[in-house]
Every structure is written in C-alpha cells, then in structure tokens.
C-alpha positions as CSV (number, residue, x, y, z in Angstrom):
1,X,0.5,-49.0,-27.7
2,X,3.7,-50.1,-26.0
3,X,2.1,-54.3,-26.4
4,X,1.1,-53.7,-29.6
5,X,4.0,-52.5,-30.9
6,X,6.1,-55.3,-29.3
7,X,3.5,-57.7,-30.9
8,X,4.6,-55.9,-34.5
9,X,8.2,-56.5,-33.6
10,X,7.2,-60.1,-32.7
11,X,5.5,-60.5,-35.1
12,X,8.3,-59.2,-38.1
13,X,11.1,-61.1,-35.9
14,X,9.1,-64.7,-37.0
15,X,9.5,-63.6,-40.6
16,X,12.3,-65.7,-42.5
17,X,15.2,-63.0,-43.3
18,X,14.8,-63.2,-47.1
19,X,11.1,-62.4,-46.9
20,X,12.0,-59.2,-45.1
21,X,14.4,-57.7,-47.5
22,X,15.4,-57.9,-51.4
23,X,18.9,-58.9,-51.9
24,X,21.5,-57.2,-54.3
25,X,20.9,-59.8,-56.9
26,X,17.0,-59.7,-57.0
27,X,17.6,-55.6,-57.4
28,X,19.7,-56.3,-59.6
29,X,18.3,-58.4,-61.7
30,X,14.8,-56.3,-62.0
31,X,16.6,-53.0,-62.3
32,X,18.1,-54.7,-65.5
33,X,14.4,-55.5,-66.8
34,X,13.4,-51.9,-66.0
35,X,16.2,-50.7,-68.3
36,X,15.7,-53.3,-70.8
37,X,11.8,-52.9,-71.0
38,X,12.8,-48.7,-71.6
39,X,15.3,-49.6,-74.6
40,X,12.9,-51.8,-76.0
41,X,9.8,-49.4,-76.0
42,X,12.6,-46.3,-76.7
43,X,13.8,-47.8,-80.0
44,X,10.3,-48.9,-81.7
45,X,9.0,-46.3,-80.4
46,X,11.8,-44.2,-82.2
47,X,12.6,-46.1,-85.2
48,X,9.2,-46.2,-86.6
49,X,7.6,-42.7,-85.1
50,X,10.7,-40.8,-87.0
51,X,10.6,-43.0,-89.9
52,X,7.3,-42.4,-90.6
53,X,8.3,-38.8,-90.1
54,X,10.5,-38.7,-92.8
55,X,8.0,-41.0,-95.2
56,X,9.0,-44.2,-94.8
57,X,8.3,-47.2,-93.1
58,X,9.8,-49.3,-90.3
59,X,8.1,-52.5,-89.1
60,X,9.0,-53.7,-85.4
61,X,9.6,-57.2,-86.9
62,X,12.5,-54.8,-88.4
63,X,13.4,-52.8,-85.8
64,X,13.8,-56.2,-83.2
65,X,16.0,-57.7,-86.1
66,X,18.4,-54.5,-86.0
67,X,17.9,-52.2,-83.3
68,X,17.3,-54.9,-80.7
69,X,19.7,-57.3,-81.6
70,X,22.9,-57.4,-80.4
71,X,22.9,-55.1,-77.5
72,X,24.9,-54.9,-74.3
73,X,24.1,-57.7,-71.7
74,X,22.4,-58.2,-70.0
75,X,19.8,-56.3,-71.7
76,X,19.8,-58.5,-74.8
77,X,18.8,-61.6,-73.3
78,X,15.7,-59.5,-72.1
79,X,13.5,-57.4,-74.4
80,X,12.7,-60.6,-77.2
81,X,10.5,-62.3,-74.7
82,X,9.1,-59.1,-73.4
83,X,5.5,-58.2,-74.6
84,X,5.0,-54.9,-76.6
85,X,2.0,-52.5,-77.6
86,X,1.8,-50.2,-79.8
87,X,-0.9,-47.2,-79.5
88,X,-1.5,-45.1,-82.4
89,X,-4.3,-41.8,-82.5
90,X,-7.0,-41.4,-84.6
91,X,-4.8,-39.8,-86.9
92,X,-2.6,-43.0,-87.4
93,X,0.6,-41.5,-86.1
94,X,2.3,-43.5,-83.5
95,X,1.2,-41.9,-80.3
96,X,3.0,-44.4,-77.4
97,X,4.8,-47.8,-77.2
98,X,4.4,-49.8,-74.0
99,X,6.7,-52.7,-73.1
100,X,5.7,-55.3,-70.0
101,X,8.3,-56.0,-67.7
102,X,6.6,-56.2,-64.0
103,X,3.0,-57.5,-62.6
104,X,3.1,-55.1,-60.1
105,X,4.6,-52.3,-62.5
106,X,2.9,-49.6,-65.0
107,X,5.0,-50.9,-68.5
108,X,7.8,-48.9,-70.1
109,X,6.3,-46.6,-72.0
110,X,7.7,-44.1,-74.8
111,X,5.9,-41.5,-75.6
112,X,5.8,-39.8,-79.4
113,X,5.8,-35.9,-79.7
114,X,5.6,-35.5,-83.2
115,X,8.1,-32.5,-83.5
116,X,10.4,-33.6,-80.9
117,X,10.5,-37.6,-81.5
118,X,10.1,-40.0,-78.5
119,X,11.1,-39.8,-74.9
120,X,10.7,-42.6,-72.2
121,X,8.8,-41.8,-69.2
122,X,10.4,-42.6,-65.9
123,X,9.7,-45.9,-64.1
124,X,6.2,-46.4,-63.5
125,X,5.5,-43.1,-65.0
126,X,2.3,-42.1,-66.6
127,X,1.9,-40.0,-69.8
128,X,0.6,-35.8,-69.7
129,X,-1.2,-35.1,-72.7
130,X,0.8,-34.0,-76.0
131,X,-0.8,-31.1,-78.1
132,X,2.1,-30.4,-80.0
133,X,1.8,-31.7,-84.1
134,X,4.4,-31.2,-86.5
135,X,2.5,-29.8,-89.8
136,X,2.2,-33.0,-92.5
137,X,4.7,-32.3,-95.2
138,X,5.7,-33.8,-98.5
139,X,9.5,-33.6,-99.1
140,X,10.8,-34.7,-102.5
141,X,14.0,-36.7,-102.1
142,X,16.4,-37.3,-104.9
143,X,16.4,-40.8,-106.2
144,X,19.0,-43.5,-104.9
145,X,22.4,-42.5,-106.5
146,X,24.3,-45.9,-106.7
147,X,28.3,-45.9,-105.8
148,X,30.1,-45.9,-109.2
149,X,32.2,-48.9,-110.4
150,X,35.3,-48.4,-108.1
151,X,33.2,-47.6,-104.6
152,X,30.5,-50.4,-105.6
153,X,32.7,-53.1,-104.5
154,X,34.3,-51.3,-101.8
155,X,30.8,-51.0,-100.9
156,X,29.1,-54.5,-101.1
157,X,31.9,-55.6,-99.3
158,X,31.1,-53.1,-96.2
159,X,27.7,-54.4,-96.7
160,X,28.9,-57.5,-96.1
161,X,30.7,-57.7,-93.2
162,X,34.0,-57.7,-94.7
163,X,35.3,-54.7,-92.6
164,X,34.9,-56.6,-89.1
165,X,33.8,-60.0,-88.3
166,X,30.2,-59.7,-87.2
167,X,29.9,-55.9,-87.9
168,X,25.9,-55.9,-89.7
169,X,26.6,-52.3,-91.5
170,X,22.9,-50.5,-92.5
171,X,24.5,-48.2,-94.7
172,X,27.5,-46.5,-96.6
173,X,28.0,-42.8,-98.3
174,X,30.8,-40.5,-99.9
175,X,30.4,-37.4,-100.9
176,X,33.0,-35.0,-102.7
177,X,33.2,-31.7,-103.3
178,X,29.1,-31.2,-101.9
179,X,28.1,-34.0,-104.9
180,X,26.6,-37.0,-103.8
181,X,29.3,-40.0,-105.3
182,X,27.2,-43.3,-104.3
183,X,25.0,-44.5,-101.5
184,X,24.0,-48.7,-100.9
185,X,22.1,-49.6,-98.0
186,X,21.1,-52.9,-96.2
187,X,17.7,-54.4,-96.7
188,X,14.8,-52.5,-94.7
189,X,17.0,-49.4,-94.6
190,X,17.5,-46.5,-97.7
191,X,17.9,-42.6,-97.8
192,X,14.9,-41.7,-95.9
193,X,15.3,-44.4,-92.5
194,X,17.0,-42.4,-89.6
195,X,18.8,-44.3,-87.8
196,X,19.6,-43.4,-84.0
197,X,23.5,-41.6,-84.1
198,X,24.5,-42.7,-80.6
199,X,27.6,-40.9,-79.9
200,X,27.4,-39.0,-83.2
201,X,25.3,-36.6,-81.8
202,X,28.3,-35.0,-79.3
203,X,29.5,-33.8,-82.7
204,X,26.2,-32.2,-83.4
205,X,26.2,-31.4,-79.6
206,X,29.8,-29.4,-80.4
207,X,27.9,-28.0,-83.9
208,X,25.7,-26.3,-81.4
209,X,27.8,-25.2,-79.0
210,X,30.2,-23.7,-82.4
211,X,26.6,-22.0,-83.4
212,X,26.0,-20.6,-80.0
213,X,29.5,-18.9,-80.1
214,X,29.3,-17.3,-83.1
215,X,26.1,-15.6,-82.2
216,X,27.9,-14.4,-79.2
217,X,25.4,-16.6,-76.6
218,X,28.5,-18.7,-75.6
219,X,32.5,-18.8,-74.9
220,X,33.6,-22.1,-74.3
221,X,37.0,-20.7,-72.3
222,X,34.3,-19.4,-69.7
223,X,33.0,-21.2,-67.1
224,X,30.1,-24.6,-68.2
225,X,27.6,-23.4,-64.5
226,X,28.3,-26.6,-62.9
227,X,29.1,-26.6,-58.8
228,X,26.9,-25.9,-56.0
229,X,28.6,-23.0,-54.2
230,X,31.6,-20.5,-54.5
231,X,34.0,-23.5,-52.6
232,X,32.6,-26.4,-55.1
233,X,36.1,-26.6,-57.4
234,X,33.7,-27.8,-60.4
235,X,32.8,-24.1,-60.6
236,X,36.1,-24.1,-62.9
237,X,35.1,-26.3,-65.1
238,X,34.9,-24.7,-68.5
239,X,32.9,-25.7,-71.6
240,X,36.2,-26.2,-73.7
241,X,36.9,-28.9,-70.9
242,X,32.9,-30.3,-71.3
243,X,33.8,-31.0,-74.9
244,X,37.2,-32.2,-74.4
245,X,36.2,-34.9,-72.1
246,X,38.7,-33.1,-69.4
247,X,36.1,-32.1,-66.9
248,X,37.9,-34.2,-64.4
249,X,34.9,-35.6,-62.9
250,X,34.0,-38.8,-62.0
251,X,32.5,-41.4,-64.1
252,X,31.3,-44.8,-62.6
253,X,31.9,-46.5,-65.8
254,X,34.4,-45.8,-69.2
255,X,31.8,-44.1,-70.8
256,X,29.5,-43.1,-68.7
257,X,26.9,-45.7,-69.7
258,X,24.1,-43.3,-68.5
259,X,21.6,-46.4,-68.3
260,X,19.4,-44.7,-66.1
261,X,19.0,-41.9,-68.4
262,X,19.5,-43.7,-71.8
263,X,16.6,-46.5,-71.2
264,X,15.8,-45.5,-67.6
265,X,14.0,-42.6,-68.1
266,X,15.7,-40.4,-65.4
267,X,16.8,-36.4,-66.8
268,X,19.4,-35.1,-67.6
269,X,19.3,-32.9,-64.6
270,X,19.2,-35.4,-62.0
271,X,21.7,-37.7,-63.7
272,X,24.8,-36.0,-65.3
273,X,25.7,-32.9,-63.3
274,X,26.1,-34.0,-60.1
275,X,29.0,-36.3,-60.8
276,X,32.4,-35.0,-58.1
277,X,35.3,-34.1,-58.8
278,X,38.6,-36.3,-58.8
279,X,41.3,-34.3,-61.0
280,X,42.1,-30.8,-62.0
281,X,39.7,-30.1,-65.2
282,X,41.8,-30.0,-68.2
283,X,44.2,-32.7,-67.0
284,X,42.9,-35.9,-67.4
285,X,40.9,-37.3,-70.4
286,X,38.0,-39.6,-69.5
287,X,35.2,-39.9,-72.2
288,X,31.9,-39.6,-70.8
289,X,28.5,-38.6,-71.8
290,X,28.1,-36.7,-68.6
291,X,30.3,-34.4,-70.3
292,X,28.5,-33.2,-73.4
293,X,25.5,-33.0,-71.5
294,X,26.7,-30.7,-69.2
295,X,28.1,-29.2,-72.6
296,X,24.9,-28.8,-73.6
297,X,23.3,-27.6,-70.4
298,X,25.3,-24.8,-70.7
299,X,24.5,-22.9,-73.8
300,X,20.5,-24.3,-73.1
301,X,19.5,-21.1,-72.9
302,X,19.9,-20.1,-76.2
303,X,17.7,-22.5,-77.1
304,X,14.6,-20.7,-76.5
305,X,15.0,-18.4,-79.5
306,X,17.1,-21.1,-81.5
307,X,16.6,-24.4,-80.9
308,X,18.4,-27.5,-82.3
309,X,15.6,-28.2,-84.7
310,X,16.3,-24.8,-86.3
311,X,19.8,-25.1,-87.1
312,X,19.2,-28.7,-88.4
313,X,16.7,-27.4,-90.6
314,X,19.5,-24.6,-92.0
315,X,21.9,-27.2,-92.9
316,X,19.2,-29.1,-94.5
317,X,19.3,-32.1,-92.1
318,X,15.1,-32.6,-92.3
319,X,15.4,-35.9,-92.1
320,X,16.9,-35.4,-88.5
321,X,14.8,-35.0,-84.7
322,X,17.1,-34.2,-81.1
323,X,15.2,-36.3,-78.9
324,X,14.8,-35.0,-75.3
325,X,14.3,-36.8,-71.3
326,X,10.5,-36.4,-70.1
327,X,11.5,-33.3,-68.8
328,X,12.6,-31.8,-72.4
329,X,16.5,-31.4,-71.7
330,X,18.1,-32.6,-74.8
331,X,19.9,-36.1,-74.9
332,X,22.6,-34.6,-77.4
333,X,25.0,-37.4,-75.7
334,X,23.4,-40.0,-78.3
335,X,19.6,-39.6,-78.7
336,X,19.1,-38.1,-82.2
337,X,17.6,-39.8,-85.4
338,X,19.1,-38.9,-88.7
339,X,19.9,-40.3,-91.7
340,X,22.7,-41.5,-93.9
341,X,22.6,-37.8,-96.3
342,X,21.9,-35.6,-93.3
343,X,25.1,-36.7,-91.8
344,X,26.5,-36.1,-94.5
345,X,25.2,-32.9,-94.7
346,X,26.8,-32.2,-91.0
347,X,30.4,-33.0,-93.0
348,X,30.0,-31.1,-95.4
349,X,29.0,-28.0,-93.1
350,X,33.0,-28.3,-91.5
351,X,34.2,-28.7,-95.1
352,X,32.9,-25.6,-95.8
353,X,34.4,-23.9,-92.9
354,X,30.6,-23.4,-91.2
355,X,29.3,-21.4,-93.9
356,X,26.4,-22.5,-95.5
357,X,25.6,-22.4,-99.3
358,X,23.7,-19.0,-98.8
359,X,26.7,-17.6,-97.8
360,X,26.1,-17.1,-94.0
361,X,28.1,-18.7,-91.1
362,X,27.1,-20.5,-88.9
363,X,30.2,-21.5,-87.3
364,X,32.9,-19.5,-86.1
365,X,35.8,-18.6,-88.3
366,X,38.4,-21.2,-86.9
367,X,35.7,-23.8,-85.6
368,X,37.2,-26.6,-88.1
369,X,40.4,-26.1,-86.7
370,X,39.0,-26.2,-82.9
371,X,37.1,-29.0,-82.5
372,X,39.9,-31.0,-84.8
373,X,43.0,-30.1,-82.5
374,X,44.0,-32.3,-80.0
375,X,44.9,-29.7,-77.2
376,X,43.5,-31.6,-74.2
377,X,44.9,-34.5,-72.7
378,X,44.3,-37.8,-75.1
379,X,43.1,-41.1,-75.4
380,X,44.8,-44.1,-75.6
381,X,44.2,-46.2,-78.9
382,X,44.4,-46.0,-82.5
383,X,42.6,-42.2,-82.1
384,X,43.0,-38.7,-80.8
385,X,40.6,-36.6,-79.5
386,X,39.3,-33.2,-80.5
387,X,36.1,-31.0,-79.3
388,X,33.5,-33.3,-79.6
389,X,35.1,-34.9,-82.7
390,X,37.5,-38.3,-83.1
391,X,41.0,-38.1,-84.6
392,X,42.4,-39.8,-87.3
393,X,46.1,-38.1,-86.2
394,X,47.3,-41.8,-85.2
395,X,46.1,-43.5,-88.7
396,X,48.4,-44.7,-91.4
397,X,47.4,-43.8,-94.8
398,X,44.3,-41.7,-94.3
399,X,45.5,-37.8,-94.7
400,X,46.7,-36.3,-91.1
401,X,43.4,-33.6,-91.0
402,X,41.4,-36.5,-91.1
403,X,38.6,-36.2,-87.9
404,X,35.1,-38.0,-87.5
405,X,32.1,-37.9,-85.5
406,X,31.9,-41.4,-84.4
407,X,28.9,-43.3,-82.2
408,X,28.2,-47.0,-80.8
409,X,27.2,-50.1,-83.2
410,X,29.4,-48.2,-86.2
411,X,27.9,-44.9,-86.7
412,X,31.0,-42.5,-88.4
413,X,30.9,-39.3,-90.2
414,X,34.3,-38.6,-91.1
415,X,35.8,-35.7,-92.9
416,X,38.8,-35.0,-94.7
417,X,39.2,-31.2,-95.3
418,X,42.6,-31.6,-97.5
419,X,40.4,-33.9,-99.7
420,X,37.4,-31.9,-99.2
421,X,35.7,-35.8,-99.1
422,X,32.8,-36.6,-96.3
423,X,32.7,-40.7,-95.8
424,X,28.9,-42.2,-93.9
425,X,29.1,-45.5,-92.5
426,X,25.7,-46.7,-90.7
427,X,25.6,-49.8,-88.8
428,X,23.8,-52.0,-86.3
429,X,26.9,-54.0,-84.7
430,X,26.4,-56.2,-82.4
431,X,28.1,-55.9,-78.6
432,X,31.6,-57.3,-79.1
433,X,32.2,-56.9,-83.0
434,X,33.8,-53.6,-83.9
435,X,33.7,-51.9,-88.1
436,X,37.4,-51.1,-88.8
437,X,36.6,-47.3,-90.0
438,X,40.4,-46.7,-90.6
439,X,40.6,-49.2,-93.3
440,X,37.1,-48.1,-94.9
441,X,38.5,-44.8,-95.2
442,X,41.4,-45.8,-96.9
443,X,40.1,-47.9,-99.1
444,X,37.3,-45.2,-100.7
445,X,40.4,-43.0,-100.5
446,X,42.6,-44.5,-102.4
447,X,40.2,-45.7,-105.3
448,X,38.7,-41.8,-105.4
449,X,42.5,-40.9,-106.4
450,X,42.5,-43.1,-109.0
C-alpha cells in the first residue's frame, strides 16, 4: 500500500501545475457563464410564461431585444451566443427553458409553475415534477386609454429616450384621483405584458409586511429572527431596521447583487441571512437586498393562510406573480412580474391610506406616513429613504410627500399623496444609462396643473 501510494504521489508530482488545479480566472470566468446561462433561461422563461398568463404574447426574439440586452457585465457579452430550448406540455403552456453553458454541465434550466411563475433550479439541478395548474381564466381588460393632449408629448418623448441618454423606456402611466389619465407603451409591450419590477418589489415586500401588521401577525419594532444563538448581536436586529436598510450587516457589494440567488439559483436561506454583523442596527444605511429578504423571512409565516398572491389579487393586481427560489422562499427583493396598471394599482392602495374600495384596510392606519419618513440613517444622492420606499424629500419642484417604489433598468411607481397623483414609468435601460424620474415627475406635474 505504502509503494503504491508513493507511485500515486509520483505519479501526480509529474503532472504540470496548471493541470492539477483551476486558477481564479478560469473559476471565474465559468462561474460568470453559470450566472449568465440562469438569467438567460430565468427571463424567457419569465417573460413569456407570465405573459401568456395574463393573455398576451412575448416572443424570445423580443425578450433577447429587451430583457437581455443591456445587462451588467460580464453577463451581457454571454447569453446571445448561448443556445436555448424551450419545453412546452401537452397543454401548450411553457413548462421549462434550458440554456447551454457547459459540456460537462446539466443546462440552466427554469422551471414554470403556473400559479407561482418561474424559478431557476440550482446549478446542475434537475426538475421534481410540478402538479400545481392555475385554473384557465378570461379576464376582460379595458381598452388602451391614450395620454390626453398635454401628457401625449410628455409621453412620446419618454418613449423616446429624451429623459436619459440611452434609457429604452417600455412604458409610461398617470393616474389621478383612481381614473386612469393616459398610458403609451413601446412596441412588443401594452397593458397586459408584465414586466419583471426588480427592486419594485421591496415596496410590495414593505406592502406585505404593512398587511401582516395590521392583522396583528407582525410588529416591525420587534425583533426580524435573525442570529444563531443568545450571544449572536444580530438577534437585535428588528424588522423596522430590515426595511430601513439599517440592519448593519455586511454586504459584499453596494447592493447586495445577490447573483447567486438572482440567476444562480441558490435560496434565499442559504444566501441572505447569514451575512455578519459590522455596525449597530439602526446606525448605518447600506441598501441591500439581503435586507428585505430577511424582511420577508420574518412575517413568512403568515403566509400559509395569506399568501402574497392573495393580497395582490385584493388590490386587483391579476396581472401580477411573486416568483419564488427552488425552495419556494419568495424573491420579494426583485423577482415579481407585474404590469404597468397593477403598479399603479399598488399607488393608488397608499393614496388611499390602505383601504381598499370595499372599504376594508389593509394597511395600518399610519402606514403612508411609515414607510415615507425618513427616520433611519440616509443615503447619499438626490433621494432619501423610507421603509421600503424612495424619497423625493431632496427634489426641487416635485411636492415634499413625494415617495416611489423604484427598481433597476427604470422601473418607478411614484406617489404624490398631496396631489393624490400615481406616476408608472417601465423601462429596459441598459447598464450605465440612467431615466431621470425627478424631471418626469415634474414635467406630468406641472402640465396636470394646468
């Protein structure tokens, strides 16, 4: 045993070096196709599974000439060359999209759940069957209610780039009083094409959270559940802190880009509350996705007897799926699909003080003001920082109340209670190119007061 084990060690020693190990760079570089292979089969999978949903139709010709164009590098010199396929059941409904990205590698896959959208399994994962099916439905949608005379040009021009050099926006919306004043969208986009919210759903993440409390399943001054034991300092962490992005903890990047979990296919679990500690919670502000999660995580449990889904469906956001991990933890950091009128319907919910047109509420009394104060430590830039919710406290000429759900590539709901106005901007921006929302909003402002 002894000679043949020094033959092994011989043997491995006549090896060259670079044949024995991978360097950084080669990890690297296929970790990046991993991730990139994920967003590609996440977002076709997505965009045409919850547009089909909803009645309409996406082509991936589209969804590569939107979705996948202009991402972050160096993803987006990646998924055009990679191969695709998509599986459908005997039904017709989207049932899978696989991407190529390895020969020694299962592909990407995403898998379709018809009630709960489309998750990415992890890294040379392999699907378990899917029984759920979401009941086929006919839902009659008013007509397209073009922007009158003075928003029309306001809006052609946001259609055209004229708000940001390179910003492609998808579509635009304002709403008054709870009446519908104009909509335009871009070509291969209209009232019925979700779109996915990115960072617009930690304002629907903070709606949930609002609904939780007022049923009395939640207190966001009490502890979130994070920390291992009764010496791990994260056990003060609170919720309020979760949506104030004040937890304190670590975040590898601004942001918390979350690639493993966004187009990685890791959990929540494994990826977003683990993160240590390095300041007190409620000190510092550090926006990260690892902190709505954990948000999230902590009011889960009332999800069993009312889940996202049903809370969407009372403020008549149909058009809308919260997409989960594998695991079915709830990516309410950025993975939801919703259109240009449901967000708008989400506005007009904090317009209304969380009451809904039947009268009940939803939302505590006092949630507007809440999530729209800027009581935890604050950003730099041109906005504050509420509960879950952007400030407009820092923008000249847009009223002082002014706050907004806002998410990556130009996605902004923003509200203006003194106004009682809701403003939808949809976009696909590329990486770099950033939609001045400050001047939008002015500019439908001012030509509604005239």
């Amino acid at each position: 045993m002894i000679r043949h084990a020094f033959a092994a060690a011989m043997l491995l020693a006549t090896v060259p070096l670079a044949a024995q190990s991978t360097t950084q760079d080669e990890l690297d570089a296929r970790h990046d196709r991993a991730l990139a292979a994920g967003y590609k089969a996440l977002f076709l999978c997505s965009a045409i599974a919850n547009a089909e949903r909803n009645g309409a139709t996406r082509t991936p010709e589209s969804v590569e000439a939107w979705e996948l164009t202009g991402i972050q590098a160096p993803l987006d010199d990646l998924v055009g060359d990679m191969p695709y396929q998509i599986s459908r059941d005997r039904e017709g409904e989207l049932a899978s999209v696989t991407v190529e990205w390895a020969d020694d590698m299962r592909p990407r896959m995403a898998v379709h759940d018809s009630r709960m959208g489309c998750s990415q399994l992890p890294i040379d994962g392999v699907p378990v069957p899917i029984a759920t099916k979401r009941p086929a439905e006919t839902i009659d949608r008013a007509p397209l209610v073009a922007p009158p005379s003075e928003l029309a040009e306001i809006s052609s021009r946001a259609l055209d780039g004229g708000y940001g050099d390179g910003t492609r926006t998808t579509a635009v919306l304002a709403m008054r009083d709870g009446e519908l004043l104009g909509e335009a969208y871009a070509d291969d986009f209209g009232p019925a094409i979700p779109q996915r919210t990115w960072s617009v759903a930690k304002s629907i993440a903070a709606t949930l959270v609002g609904a939780a409390v007022e049923r009395g399943e939640a207190d966001v001054s009490k502890r979130a559940g994070l920390g291992l034991y009764f010496n791990d300092r994260r056990k003060l962490i609170t919720i309020d802190n979760l949506l104030r992005m004040a937890s304190g903890r670590y975040s590898d990047t601004a942001g918390n880009r979350t690639d493993p979990l966004y187009f990685g296919g890791a959990t929540v679990t494994e990826s977003a509350l683990h993160w240590p500690l390095l300041h007190q919670p409620g000190t510092v502000y550090r926006y990260a996705n690892n902190d709505t999660l954990a948000a999230v995580k902590a009011v889960e449990a009332s999800f069993a007897d009312h889940p996202p889904a049903q809370l969407l469906a009372m403020l008549g956001m149909e058009d809308t799926v919260a997409e989960t991990d594998w695991r079915g933890d709830y990516i309410l950091s950025s993975q939801v699909w919703s259109t240009a009128r449901d967000l708008a319907r989400l506005g007009q919910l904090y317009l209304d003080d969380g009451i809904l047109p039947s009268g009940d509420r939803v939302l505590p009394e006092g949630w507007v003001d809440y999530v729209s104060a800027p009581s935890g430590p604050q950003p730099d830039g041109p906005f504050g920082y509420g509960a879950g919710f952007w400030l407009f406290n820092k923008s000249d000429g847009v009223p002082g109340d002014t706050f907004a759900a806002m998410g990556n590539r130009g996605q902004y709901v923003v509200i203006v209670p003194s106004l009682n106005v809701v403003i939808v901007r949809r976009g696909e921006d590329p990486s770099g190119s950033r939609f001045d929302i400050a001047a939008f909003t002015r500019d439908v402002l001012e030509t509604l007061a005239e």
